[in-house]
ROBAVO-23394 format. One record per residue (C-alpha): residue number from 1; residue in three letters; chain; x, y, z. Coordinates in steps of 0.1 Angstrom, whole numbers, plus 5000, padded with zeros to 4 digits. Example, Ala and Ser with C-alpha at 12.3 -4.5 7.8 and 13.67 -1.06 7.14 Angstrom:
BEGIN
> 1, ALA, A, 5123, 4955, 5078
> 2, SER, A, 5137, 4989, 5071
END
This chain:
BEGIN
> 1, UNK, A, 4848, 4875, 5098
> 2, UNK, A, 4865, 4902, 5076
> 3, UNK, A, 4901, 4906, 5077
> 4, UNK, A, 4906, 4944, 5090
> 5, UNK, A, 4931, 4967, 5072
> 6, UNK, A, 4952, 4986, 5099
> 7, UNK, A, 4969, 5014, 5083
> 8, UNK, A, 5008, 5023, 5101
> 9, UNK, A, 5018, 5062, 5107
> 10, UNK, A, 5046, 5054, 5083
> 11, UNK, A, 5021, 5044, 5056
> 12, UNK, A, 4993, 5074, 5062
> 13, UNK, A, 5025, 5099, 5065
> 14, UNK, A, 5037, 5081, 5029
> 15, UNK, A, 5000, 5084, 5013
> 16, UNK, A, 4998, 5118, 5030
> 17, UNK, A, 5032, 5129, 5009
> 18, UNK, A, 5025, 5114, 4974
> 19, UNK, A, 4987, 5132, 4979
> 20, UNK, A, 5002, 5163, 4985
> 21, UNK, A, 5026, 5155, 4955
> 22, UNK, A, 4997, 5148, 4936
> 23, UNK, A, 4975, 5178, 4945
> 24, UNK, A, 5007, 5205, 4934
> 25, UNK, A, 5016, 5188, 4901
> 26, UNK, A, 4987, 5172, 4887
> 27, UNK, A, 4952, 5175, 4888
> 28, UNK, A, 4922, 5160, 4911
> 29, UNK, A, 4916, 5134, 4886
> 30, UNK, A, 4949, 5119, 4892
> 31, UNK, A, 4944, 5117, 4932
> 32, UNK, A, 4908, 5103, 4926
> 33, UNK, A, 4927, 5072, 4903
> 34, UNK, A, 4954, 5067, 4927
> 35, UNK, A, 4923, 5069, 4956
> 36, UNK, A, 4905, 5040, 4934
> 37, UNK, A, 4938, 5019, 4926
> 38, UNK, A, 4943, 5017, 4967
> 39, UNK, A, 4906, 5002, 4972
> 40, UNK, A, 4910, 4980, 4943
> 41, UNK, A, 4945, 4964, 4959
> 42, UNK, A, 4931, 4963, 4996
> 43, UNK, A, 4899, 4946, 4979
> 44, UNK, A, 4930, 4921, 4964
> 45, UNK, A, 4947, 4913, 4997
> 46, UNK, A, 4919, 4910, 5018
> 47, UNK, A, 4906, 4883, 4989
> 48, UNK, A, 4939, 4871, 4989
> 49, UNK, A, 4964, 4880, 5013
> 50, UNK, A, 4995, 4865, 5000
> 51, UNK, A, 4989, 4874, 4967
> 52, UNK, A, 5021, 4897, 4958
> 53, UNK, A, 5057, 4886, 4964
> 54, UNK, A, 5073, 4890, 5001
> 55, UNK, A, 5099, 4914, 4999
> 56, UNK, A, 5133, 4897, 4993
> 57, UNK, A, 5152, 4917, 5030
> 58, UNK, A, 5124, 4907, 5051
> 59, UNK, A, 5107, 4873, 5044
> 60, UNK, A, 5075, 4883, 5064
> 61, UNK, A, 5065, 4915, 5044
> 62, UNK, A, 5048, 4918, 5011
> 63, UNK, A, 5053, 4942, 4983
> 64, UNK, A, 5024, 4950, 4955
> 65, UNK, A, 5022, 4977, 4930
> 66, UNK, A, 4994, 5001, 4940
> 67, UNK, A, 4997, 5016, 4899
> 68, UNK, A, 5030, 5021, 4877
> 69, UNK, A, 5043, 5046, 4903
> 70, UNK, A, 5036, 5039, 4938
> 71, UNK, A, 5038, 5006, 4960
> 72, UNK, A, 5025, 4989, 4991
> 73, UNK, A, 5042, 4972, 5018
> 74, UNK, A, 5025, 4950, 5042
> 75, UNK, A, 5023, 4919, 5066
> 76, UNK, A, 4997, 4894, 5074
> 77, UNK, A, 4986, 4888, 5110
> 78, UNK, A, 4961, 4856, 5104
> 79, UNK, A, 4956, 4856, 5143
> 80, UNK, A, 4940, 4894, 5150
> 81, UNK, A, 4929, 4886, 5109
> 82, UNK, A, 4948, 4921, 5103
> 83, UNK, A, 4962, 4931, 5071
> 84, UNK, A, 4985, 4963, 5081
> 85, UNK, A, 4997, 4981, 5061
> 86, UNK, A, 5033, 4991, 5065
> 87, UNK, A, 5043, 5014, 5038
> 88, UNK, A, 5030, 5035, 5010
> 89, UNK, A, 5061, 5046, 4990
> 90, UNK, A, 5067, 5063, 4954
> 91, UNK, A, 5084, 5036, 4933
> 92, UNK, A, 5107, 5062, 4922
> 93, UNK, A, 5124, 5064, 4957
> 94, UNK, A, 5148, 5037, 4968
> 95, UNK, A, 5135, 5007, 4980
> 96, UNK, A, 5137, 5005, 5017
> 97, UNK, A, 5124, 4964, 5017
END
């Protein structure tokens, strides 16, 4: 069975933001990179889930680099084989984990 990939209101809301970001400042080539970058780290952490660092406040959370400016934060639930994602952040804001 595949392990599912449960996005949090807390990480559409941040995705939501940094698109929004993304679509005044820049152009749509930019959102279709950062839109690749995201499937090319889910397709990383469903392969291998513990594969970035857990976050040094909370020891059950892990933190990746999506690209050079944005970052992921999620847990592992191996017994609903979930992946959720908690975050989406800007890597320019202050780190919350």
């Amino acid at each position: 069975m595949e392990i599912e990939i449960v996005w949090t209101d807390r990480a559409e809301k941040g995705l939501f933001k940094t698109i929004e970001y993304l679509k005044s400042n820049w152009t749509k080539k930019e959102i279709l990179r950062l839109e690749d970058n995201i499937h090319k780290f889910i397709e990383r952490i469903k392969l291998q889930p513990s594969l970035y660092p857990k976050t040094i406040r909370f020891k059950h959370l892990h933190k990746g680099m999506v690209d050079e400016n944005n970052y992921i934060v999620y847990k592992i639930n191996p017994k609903k084989k979930q992946i959720v994602i908690i975050n989406f952040r800007d890597g320019k804001q202050k780190s919350i984990y």
